[in-house]
C-alpha positions in Angstrom: -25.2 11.2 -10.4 -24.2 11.7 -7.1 -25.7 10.3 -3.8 -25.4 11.6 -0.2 -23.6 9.5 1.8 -23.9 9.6 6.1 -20.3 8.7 7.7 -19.7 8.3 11.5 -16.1 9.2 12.3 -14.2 10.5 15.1 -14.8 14.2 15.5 -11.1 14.9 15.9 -10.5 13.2 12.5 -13.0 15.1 10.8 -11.9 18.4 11.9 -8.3 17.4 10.8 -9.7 16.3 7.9 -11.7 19.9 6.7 -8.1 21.3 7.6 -6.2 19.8 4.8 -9.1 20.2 2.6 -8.8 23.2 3.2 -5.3 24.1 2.7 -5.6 22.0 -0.9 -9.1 24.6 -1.6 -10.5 21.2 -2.4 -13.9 19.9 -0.7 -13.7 17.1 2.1 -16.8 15.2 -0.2 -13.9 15.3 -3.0 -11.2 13.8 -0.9 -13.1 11.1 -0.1 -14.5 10.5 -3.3 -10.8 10.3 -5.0 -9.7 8.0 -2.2 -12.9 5.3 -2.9 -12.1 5.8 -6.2 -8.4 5.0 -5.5 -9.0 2.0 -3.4 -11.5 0.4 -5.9 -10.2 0.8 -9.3 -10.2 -2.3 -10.9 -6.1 -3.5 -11.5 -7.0 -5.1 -14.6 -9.0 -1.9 -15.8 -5.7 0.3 -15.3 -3.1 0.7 -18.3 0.4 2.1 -18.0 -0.7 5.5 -19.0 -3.6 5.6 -16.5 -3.4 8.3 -13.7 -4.6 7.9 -10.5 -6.9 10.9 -9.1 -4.6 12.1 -7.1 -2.4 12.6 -9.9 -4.6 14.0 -12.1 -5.3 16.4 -8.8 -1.6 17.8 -9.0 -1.4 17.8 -13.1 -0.2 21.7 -14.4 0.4 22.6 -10.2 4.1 22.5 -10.9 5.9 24.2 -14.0 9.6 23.1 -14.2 12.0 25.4 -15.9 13.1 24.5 -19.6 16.4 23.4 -18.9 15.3 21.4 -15.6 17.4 18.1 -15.8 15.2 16.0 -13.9 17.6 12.8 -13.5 20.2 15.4 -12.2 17.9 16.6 -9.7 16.8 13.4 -8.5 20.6 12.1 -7.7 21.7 14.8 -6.4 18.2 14.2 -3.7 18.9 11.2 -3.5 22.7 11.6 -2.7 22.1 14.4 -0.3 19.6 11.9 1.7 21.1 8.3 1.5 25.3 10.0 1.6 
């Protein structure tokens, strides 16, 4: 069931805010409703396999090629950032 909720935040923030919702074509409502959920999750309710919602938000957004050596790739960032 969901409940409306009254907030009081800096209008500058908010605005800011509706912007990245935006550019994610998610609503500002489900932002904030991922992050509580985030910041209250239980740590003994959580398993290894267990994603976050912000995780679940980006599941399928990315499709790697088949031959996509993703221990290669990371190095070779990782290299090019800390070399």
């Amino acid at each position: 069931m969901n409940t409306k909720l009254t907030l009081t935040i800096e209008q500058s923030v908010i605005e800011k805010a509706k912007k990245y919702a935006k550019k994610r074509e998610r609503s500002l409502s489900d932002l904030i409703e991922n992050y509580l959920k985030t910041l209250t999750n239980d740590e003994e309710s959580k398993t290894e396999n267990e994603l976050s919602p912000t995780i679940k938000s980006l599941k399928g957004s990315f499709k790697a090629p088949k031959d996509f050596d993703y221990k290669k790739e990371l190095t070779d960032r990782l290299s090019e950032k800390y070399l």
